[in-house]
C-alpha positions in Angstrom: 42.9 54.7 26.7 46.0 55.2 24.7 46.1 57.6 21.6 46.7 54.6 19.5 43.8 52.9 20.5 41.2 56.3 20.5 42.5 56.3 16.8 41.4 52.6 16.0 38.0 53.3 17.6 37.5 56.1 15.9 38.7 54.4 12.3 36.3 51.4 13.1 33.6 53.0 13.7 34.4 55.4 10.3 33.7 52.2 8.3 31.2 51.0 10.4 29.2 53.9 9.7 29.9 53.9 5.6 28.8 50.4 5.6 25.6 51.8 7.6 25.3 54.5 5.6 25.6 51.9 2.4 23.1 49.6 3.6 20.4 52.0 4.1 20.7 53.8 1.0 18.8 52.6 -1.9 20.8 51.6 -5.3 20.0 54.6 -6.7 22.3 56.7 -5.4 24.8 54.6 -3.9 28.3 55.7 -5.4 29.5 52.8 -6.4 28.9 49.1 -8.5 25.4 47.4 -7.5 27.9 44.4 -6.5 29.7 46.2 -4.5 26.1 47.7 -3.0 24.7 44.8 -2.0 28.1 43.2 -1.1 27.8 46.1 1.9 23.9 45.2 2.7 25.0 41.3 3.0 27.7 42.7 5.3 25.6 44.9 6.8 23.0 41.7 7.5 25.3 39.4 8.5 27.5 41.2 11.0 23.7 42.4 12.6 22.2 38.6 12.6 25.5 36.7 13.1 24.6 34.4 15.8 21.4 33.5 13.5 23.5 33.3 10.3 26.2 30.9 12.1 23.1 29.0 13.2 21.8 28.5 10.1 24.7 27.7 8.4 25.2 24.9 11.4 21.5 23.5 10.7 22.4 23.3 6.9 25.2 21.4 7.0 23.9 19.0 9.7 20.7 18.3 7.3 23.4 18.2 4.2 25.4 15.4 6.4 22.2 13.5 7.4 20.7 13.8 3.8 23.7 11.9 2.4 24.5 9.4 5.5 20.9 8.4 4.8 21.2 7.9 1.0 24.9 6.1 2.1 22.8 3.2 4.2 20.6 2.7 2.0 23.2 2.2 -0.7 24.7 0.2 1.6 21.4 -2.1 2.7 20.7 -2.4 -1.0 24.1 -4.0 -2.3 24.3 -5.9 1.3 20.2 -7.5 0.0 22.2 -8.3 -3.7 24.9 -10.1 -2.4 22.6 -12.1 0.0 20.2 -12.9 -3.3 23.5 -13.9 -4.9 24.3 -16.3 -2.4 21.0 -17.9 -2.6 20.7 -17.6 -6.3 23.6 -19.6 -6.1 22.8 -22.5 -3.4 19.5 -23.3 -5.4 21.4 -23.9 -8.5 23.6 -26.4 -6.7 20.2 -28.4 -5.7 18.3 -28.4 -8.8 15.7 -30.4 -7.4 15.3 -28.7 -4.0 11.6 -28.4 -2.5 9.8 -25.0 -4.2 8.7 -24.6 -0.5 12.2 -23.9 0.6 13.1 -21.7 -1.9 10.1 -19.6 -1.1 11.0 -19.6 2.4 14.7 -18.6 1.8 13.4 -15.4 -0.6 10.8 -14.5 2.3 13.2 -14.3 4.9 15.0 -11.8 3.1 12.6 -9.7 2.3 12.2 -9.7 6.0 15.5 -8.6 6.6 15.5 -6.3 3.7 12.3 -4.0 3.2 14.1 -1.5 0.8 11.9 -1.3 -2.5 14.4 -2.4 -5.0 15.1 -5.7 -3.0 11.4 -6.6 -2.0 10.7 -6.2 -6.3 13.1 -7.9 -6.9 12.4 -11.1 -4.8 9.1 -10.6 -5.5 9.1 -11.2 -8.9 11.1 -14.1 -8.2 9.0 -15.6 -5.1 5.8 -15.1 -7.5 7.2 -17.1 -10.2 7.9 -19.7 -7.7 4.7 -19.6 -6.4 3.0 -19.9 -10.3 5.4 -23.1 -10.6 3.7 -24.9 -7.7 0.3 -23.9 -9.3 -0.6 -21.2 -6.8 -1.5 -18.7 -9.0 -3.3 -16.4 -6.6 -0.7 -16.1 -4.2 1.7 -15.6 -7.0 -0.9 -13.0 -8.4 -1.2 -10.9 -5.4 2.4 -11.1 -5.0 3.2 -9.6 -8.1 0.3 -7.0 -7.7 1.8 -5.8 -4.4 4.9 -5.1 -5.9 3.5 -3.6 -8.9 1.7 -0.5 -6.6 4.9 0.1 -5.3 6.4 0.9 -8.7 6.4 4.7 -10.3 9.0 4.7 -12.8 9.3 3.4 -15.4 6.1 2.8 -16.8 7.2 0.0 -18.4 8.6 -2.1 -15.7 4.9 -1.5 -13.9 3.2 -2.6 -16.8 4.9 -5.2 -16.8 4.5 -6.5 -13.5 0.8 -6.1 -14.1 0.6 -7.8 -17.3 2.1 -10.7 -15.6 -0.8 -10.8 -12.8 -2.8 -10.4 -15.6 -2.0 -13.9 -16.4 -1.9 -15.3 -13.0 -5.2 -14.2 -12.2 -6.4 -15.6 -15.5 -5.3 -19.3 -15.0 -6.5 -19.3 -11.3 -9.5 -18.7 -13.1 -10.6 -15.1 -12.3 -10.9 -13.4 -15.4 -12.5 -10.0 -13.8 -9.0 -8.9 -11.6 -7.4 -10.7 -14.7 -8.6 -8.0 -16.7 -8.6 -5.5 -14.7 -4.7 -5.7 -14.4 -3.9 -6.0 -18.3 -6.1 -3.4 -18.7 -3.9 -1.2 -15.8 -0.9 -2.4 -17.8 -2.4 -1.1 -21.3 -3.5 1.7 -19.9 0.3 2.2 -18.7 2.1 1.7 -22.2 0.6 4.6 -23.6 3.0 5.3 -26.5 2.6 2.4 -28.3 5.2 3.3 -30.3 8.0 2.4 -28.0 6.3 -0.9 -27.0 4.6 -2.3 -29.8 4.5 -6.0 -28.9 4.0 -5.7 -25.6 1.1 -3.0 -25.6 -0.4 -5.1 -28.5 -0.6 -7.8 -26.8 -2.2 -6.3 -23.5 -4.8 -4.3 -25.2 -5.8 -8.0 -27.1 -6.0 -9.7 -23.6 -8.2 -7.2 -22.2 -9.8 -6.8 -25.1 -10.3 -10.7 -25.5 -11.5 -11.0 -21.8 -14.1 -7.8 -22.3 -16.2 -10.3 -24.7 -15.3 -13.4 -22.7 -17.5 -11.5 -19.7 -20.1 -9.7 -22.4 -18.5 -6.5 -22.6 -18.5 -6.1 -26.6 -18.6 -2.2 -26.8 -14.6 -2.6 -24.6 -13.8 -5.5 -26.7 -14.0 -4.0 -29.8 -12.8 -0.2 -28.5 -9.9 -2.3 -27.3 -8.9 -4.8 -30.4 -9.3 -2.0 -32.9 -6.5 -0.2 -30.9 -4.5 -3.2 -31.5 -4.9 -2.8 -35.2 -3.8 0.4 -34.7 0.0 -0.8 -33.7 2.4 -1.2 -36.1 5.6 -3.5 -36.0 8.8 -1.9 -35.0 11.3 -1.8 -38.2 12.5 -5.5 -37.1 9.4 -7.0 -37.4 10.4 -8.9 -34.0 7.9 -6.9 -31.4 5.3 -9.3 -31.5 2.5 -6.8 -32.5 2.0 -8.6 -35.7 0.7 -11.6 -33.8 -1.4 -9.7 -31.7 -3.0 -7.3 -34.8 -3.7 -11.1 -36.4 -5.5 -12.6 -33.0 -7.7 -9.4 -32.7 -9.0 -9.0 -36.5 -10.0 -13.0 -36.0 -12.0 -11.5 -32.7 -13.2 -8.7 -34.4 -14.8 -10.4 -37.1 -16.1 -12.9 -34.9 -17.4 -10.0 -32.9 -19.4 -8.7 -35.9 -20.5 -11.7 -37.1 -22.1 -11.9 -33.6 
């Protein structure tokens, strides 16, 4: 070994052991800043664990690129569904009178080809309305109730949804799973504040449907929280309506 090579040994291994030396002494008497300390530990760490560092780092990036070629497709799937609704949107509207059958059909075969959660609402809601036209309101209930469970946020939108079945379920005549989901959707609006009208007017339906099916004690717990709503400042939320409907009940109630 040539002299000039004995002296590079002998210089690596000089910092070598300072960086050793760094790394196992605690903070307290390192000379030096506590970046530079545990600049040397990381060193330290890294240059003993490379292979498993580079590993790591491999494995996190692979997850990183997988993470967002995932959230890509389904980007992609979703706007693919749109344009597909779009198109179909638009060949009903050229055939006004076209069978309610085969616009059912055309919605249901793409929610078979698309399964992603913001198509399937989407053409749910529109399938169950379709369904409601032809006067099959238990199909177009569970439809809409389906969809409904799949929804977490907003609150409002599953309301919503809910209230809707609500109504289906009422006019095929089964007031029990018609309360059941306007009471879900009161339940749901919570701050009544930010939907007057519409939490008004759930809280009267299940409040009205508790004394339809001899449950006074809920009907009145229920109507007296409509009273409780007031009107937003433009007087166009509906609650008023609602707070008019239930004191009518109310008194009936206690006249009862």
């Amino acid at each position: 070994m040539s002299k000039f090579d004995k002296k590079r040994l002998r210089e690596e291994n000089f910092v070598k052991n300072i960086s050793r030396n760094a790394y196992e002494e605690n903070l307290e008497t390192f000379q030096g800043s506590k970046a530079e300390f545990y600049f040397l530990k990381f060193s330290h760490f890294v240059s003993r664990y490379r292979f498993s560092v580079f590993i790591g780092l491999v494995a996190t990036v692979v997850i990183i690129i997988i993470i967002i070629s995932i959230g890509e497709y389904f980007k992609y799937q979703e706007n693919k569904a749109a344009i597909e609704l779009e198109k179909i949107e638009r060949g009903h509207a050229l055939y006004p009178l076209m069978d309610l059958k085969a616009k059912i059909k055309d919605y249901e075969d793409l929610q078979q080809k698309y399964s992603l959660t913001k198509p399937l609402l989407r053409t749910s809601k529109i399938i169950s309305d379709l369904y409601a036209r032809n006067g099959e309101f238990t199909k177009a209930a569970e439809l809409i109730e389906k969809a409904g469970k799949k929804i977490d946020e907003p609150k409002e939108i599953k309301a919503y949804y809910f209230y809707i079945a609500g109504n289906y379920r009422e006019r095929s005549g089964d007031q029990k799973l018609a309360l059941q989901n306007y009471s879900v959707a009161g339940a749901l609006l919570s701050n009544a504040k930010k939907t007057p009208g519409f939490s008004a007017w759930s809280l009267y339906h299940s409040g009205r449907l508790r004394l339809a099916t001899g449950d006074k004690a809920g009907a009145k717990k229920d109507l007296q929280k409509v009273l409780e709503i007031e009107s937003d400042a433009s007087g166009q939320s509906g609650a008023k309506s609602a707070r008019e409907l239930a004191t009518f009940l109310l008194i009936k109630l206690n006249k009862g």
